[in-house]
N, C-alpha and C positions, 0 to 999 in steps of 0.2 A: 500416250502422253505426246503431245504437240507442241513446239517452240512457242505458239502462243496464249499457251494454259496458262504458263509461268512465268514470270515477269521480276528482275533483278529492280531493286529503287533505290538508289542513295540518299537518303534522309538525313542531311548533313547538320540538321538543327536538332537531331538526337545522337549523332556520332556513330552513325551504322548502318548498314545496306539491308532490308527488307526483302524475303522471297515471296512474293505475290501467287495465291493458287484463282485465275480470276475464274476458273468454274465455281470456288465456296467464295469466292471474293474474301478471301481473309490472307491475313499474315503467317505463314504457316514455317517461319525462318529467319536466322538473323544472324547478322556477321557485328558484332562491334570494334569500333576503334577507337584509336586516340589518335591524331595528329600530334609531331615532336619536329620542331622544327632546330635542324643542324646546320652548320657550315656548310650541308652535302647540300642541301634545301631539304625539302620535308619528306619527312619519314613517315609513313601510315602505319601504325601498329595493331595488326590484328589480335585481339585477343579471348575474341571469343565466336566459337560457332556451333551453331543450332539448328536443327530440324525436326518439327512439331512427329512426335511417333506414328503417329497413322499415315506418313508419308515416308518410312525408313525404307530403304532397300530399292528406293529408285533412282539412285544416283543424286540425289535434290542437292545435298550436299556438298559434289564437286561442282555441280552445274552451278553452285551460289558463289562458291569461293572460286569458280574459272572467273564470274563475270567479276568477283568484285577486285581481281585481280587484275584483269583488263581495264577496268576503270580508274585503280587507283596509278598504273603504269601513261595512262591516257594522259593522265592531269600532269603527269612527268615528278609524280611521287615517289618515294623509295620503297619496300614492301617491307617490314619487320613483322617476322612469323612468332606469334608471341602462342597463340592458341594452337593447342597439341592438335589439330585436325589440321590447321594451316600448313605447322612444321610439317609434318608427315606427307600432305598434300606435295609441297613444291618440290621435293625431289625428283617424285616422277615423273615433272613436268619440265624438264633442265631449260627449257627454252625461254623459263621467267628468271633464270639463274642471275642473269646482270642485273635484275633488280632488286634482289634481296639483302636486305643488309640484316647482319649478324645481333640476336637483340643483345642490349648494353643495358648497363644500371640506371642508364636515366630513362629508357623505355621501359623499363619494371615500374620504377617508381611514376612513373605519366599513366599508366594501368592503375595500379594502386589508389592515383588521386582520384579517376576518374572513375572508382569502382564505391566510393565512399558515399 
């Protein structure tokens, strides 16, 4: 596996980051979100993440949510870990710890909407 197989994409006009395999040129992964925007400024709410099965067990999964965590930190976002692979993910990473905010009922419900 080579840094350049794989390719993180923010596809902001569907609301979720794409993991690119450009050896099959296909989509082989996906982070979704919602933007919530607070008094804090905006919140990114991750709430879901995926990895096509014929690629399990190579790490594809943190390598997706490392970048889309750097990206959503870039834009001077807040990170709310709403998906059970996220929550579990940031712990062991303490060094994204200042940007996570605690999800709240109105980030349940911005998931909910944007799940319909």
């Amino acid at each position: 596996m080579t840094d350049q197989r794989f390719e993180v994409q923010n596809r902001a006009e569907e609301s979720r980051y794409v993991l690119i395999d450009h050896e099959s040129g296909g989509v082989i992964g996906e982070e979704d979100y919602v933007d919530v925007t607070a008094d804090a400024g905006v919140q990114r709410v991750l709430f879901h993440t995926g990895v096509s099965d014929e690629y399990s067990g190579q790490g594809l999964a943190s390598r997706l949510v490392r970048a889309v965590v750097d990206d959503v930190i870039a834009q001077g976002y807040a990170i709310v870990p709403v998906c059970p692979y996220v929550a579990a993910w940031l712990p062991k990473h303490p060094e994204y710890a200042d940007h996570v905010v605690k999800p709240r009922p109105e980030h349940l419900r911005a998931v909910a909407a944007r799940e319909k």
